[in-house]
KOLMI-840775 format. One line per 8 residues: number of its first residue (from 1); for each residue z, y, x of C-alpha. Coordinates in Angstrom, 2 decimals. Layout:
BEGIN
NUM = Z:Y:X  ... .
***
This chain:
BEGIN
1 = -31.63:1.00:-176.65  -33.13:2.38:-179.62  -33.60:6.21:-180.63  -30.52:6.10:-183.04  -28.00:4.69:-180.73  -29.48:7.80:-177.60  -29.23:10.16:-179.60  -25.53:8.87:-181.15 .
9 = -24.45:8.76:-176.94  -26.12:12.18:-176.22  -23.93:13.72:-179.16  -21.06:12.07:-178.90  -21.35:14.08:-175.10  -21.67:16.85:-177.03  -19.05:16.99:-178.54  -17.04:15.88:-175.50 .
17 = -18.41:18.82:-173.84  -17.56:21.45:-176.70  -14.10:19.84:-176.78  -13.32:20.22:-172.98  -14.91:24.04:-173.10  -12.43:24.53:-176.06  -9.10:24.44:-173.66  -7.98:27.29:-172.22 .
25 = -7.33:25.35:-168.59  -10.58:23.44:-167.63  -9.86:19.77:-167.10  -10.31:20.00:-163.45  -8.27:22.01:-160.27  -10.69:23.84:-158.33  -9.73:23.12:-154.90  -12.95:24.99:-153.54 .
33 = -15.28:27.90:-154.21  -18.03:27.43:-156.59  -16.85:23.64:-157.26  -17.01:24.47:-160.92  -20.71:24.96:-160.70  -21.47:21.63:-158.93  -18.90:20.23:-161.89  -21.59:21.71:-164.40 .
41 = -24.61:20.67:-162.43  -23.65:17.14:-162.59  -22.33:17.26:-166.62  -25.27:19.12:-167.63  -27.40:16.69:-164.97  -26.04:13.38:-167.62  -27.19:15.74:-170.21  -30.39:15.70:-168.64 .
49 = -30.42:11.44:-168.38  -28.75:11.00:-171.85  -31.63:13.38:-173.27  -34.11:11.97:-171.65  -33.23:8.68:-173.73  -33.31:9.72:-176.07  -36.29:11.91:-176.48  -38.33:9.77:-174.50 .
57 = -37.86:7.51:-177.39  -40.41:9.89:-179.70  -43.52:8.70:-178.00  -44.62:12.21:-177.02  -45.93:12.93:-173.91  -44.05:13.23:-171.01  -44.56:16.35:-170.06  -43.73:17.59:-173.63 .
65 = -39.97:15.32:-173.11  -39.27:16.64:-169.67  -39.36:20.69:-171.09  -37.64:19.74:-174.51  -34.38:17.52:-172.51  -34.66:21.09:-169.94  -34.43:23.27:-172.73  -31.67:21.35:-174.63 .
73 = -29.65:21.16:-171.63  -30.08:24.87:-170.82  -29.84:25.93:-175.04  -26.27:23.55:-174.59  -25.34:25.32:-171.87  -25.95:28.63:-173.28  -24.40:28.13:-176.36  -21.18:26.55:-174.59 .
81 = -20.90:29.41:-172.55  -20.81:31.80:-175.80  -18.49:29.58:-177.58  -16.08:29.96:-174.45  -15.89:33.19:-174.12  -14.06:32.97:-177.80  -11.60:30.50:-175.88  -8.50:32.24:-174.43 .
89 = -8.28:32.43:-170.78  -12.10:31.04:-170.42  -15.17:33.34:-170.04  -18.96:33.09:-170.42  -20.79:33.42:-167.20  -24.23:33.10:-166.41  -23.37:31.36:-162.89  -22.27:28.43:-164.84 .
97 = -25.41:28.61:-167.30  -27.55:28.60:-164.55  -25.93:25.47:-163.33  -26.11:23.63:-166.42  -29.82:24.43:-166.63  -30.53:23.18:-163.05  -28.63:20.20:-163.48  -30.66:19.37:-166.13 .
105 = -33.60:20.30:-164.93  -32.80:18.50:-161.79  -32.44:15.06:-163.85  -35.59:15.57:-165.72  -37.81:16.48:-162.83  -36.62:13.16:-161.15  -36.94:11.16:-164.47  -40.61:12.71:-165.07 .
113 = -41.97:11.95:-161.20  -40.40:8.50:-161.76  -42.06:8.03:-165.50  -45.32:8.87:-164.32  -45.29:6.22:-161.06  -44.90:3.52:-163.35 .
***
């Protein structure tokens, strides 16, 4: 897959993400505690994959790729955690930023370890 067509899937997410933060009910029933944050671990962990193609793709180093796809994912988080506060009957909170950065940082450590075996 070339540069173009990553970086077309990673926004395309994007904008699913900002579009699913923009409803006042999220998508999902909690049906335990602190569900939501393993729900933004693992969207924010995709992030981490689909960024990862896509700025992988830049022939940088890797070390350079593994912080900018962490600080995407945690800049996306942040930023989707300010525009939902604007939503009614959503809030920011920095529990669920924290999640989104881990899951993405989560993703990229394990993409970096297994870049640099190969």
């Amino acid at each position: 897959m070339n540069r173009a067509a990553a970086g077309s899937i990673l926004l395309a997410y994007c904008v699913l993400i900002f579009l699913l933060s923009s409803r006042s009910q999220p998508p999902v029933p909690m049906t335990f505690p602190a569900e939501d944050k393993l729900i933004h671990a693992a969207a924010y962990g995709l992030m981490g994959l689909l960024s990862w193609m896509t700025f992988s793709r830049a022939q940088r180093p890797l070390d350079v790729v593994f912080f900018v796809c962490v600080c995407f994912c945690s800049l996306y988080g942040l930023s989707d955690e300010w525009h939902q506060s604007f939503v009614s009957g959503r809030d920011a909170s920095a529990g669920d930023w924290l999640a989104d950065t881990l899951g993405g940082f989560l993703v990229s450590t394990f993409l970096l370890r297994r870049a640099r075996r190969q």
